[in-house]
C-alpha positions as CSV (number, residue, x, y, z in Angstrom):
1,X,-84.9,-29.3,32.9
2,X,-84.9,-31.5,29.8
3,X,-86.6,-34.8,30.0
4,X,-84.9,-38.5,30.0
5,X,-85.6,-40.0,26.6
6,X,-86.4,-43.8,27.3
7,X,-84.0,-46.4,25.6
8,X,-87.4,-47.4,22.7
9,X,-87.4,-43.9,22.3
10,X,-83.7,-43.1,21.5
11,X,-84.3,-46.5,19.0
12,X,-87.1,-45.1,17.4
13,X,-85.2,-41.2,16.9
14,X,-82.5,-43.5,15.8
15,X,-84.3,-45.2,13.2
16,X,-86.1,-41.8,11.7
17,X,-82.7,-40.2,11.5
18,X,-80.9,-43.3,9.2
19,X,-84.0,-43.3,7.4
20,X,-84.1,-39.5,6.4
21,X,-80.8,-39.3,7.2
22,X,-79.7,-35.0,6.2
23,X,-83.5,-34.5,5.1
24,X,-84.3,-34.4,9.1
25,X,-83.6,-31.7,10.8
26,X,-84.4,-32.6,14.7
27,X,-85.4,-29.9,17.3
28,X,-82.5,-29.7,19.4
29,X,-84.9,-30.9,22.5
30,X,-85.2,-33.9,20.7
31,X,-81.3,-34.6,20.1
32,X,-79.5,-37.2,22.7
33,X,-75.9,-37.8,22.9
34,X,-73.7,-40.3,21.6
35,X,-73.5,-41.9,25.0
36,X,-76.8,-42.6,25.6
37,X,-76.7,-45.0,22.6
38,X,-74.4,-47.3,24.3
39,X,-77.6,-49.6,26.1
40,X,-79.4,-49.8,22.5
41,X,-79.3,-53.0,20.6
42,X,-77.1,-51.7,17.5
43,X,-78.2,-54.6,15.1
44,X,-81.7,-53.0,15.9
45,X,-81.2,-49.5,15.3
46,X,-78.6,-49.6,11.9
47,X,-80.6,-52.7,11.1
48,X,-78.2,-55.2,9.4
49,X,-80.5,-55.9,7.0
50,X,-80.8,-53.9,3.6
51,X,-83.5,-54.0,1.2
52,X,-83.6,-55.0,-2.6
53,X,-85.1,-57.2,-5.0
54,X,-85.2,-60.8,-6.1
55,X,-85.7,-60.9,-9.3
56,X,-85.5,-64.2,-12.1
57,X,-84.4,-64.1,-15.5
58,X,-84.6,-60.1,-15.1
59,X,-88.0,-59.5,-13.8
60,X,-88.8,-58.6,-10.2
61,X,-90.5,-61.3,-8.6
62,X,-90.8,-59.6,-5.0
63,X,-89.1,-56.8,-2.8
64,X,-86.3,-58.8,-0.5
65,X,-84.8,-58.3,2.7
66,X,-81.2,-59.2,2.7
67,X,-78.9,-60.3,5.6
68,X,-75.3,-61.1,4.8
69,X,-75.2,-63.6,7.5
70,X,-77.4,-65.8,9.7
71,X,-76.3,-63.6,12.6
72,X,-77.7,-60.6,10.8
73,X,-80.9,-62.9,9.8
74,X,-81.6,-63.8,13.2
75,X,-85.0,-64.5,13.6
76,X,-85.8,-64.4,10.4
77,X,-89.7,-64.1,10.0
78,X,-90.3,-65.0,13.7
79,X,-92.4,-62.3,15.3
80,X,-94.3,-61.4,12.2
81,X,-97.7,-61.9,11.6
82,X,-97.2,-61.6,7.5
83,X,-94.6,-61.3,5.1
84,X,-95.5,-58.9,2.1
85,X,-91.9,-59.9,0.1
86,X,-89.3,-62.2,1.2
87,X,-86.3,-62.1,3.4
88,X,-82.7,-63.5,1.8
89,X,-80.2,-64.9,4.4
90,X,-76.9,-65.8,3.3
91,X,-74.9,-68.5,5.1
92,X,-77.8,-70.4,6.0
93,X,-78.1,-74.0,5.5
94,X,-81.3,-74.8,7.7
95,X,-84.3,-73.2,8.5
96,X,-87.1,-73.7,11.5
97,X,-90.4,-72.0,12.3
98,X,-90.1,-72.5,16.1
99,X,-92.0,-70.0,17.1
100,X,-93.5,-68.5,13.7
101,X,-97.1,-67.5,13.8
102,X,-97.9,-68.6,9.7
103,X,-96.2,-71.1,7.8
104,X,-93.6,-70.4,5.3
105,X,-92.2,-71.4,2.0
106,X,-87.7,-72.2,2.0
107,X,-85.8,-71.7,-1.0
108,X,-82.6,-73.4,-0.9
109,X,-80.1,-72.1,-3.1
110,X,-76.3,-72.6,-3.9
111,X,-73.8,-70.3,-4.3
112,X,-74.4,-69.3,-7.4
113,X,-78.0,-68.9,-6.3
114,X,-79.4,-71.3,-8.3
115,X,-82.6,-73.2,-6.4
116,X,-81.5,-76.4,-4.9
117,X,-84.7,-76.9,-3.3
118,X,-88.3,-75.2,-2.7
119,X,-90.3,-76.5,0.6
120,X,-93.3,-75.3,2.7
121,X,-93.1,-75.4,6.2
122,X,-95.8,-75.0,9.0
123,X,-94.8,-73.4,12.5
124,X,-92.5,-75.7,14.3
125,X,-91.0,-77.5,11.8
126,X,-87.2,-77.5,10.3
127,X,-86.1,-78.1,6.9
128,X,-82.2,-78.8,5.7
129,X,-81.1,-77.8,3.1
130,X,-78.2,-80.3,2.7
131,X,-74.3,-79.9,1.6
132,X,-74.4,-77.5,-1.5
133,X,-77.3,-75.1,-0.2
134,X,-75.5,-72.0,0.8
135,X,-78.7,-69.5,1.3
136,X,-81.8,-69.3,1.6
137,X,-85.0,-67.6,1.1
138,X,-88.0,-67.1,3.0
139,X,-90.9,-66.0,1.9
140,X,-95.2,-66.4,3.1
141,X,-96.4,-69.9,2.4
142,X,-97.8,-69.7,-0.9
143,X,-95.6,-66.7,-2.3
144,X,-92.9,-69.0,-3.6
145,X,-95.8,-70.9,-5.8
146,X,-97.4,-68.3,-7.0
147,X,-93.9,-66.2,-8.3
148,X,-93.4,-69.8,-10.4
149,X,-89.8,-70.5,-8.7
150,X,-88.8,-73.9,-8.5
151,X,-85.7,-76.3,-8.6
152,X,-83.3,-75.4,-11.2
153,X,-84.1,-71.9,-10.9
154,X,-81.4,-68.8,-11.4
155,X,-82.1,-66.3,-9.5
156,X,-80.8,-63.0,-8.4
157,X,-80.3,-60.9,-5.6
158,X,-80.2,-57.1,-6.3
159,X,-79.7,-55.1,-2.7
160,X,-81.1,-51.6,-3.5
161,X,-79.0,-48.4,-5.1
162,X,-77.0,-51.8,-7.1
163,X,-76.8,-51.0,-10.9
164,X,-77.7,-53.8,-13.0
């Protein structure tokens, strides 16, 4: 008799296999049925959130998580204890650290993602962005200073496997 694979477990199977995707090949013990999906947090598993780069005048400046909505951006950096990179939500025209564990630094941008505004917030705060901000990112308090980006800034979002 086979044993019950616990909903963290079918997550975590679930993650390896989008991942690797056809480079896994999974004992058939270890396979579990559609069905048995249906209890799992989707947003978790297929994770909404892609990865890419933010780059400024054509170099790099970090790696970035991008979420095409606030939804999708939900939580942001809460729950983390670090942020190596940055995380780009789209949609977003204010930003709290209710809950966050280190300060962070806010780039407002507009829709052409041009930098309306930079900011540093400690936990519990909330910053606004105002009328014309239409994303923003979030990065590790410090990060934002130390890849130079400022007001007036262009930047650019490139999600990963995007050609120049």
């Amino acid at each position: 008799m086979g044993r019950e694979l616990t909903p963290s477990a079918v997550r975590l199977l679930a993650v390896v296999r989008l991942l690797l995707r056809s480079q896994l090949a999974l004992d058939r013990s270890l396979r579990h049925e559609p069905e048995s999906l249906d209890r799992v947090a989707w947003p978790i598993i297929f994770g909404l959130m892609r990865s890419g780069w933010l780059l400024r005048d054509g170099d790099v400046l970090c790696a970035l998580e991008v979420a095409g909505s606030p939804s999708e951006g939900r939580g942001g950096l809460r729950g983390r204890t670090g942020c190596d990179g940055a995380l780009h939500v789209e949609g977003m025209r204010t930003v709290h650290t209710v809950g966050m564990k280190f300060p962070i630094d806010v780039a407002f941008l507009s829709a052409d993602q041009t930098v309306l505004r930079v900011t540093r917030l400690k936990p519990w705060r909330l910053a606004l962005g105002g009328p014309s901000a239409h994303s923003v990112v979030q990065a590790e308090a410090g990060s934002l200073e130390r890849w130079g980006v400022r007001a007036g800034d262009q930047l650019e979002i490139r999600e990963a496997g995007e050609s120049p």
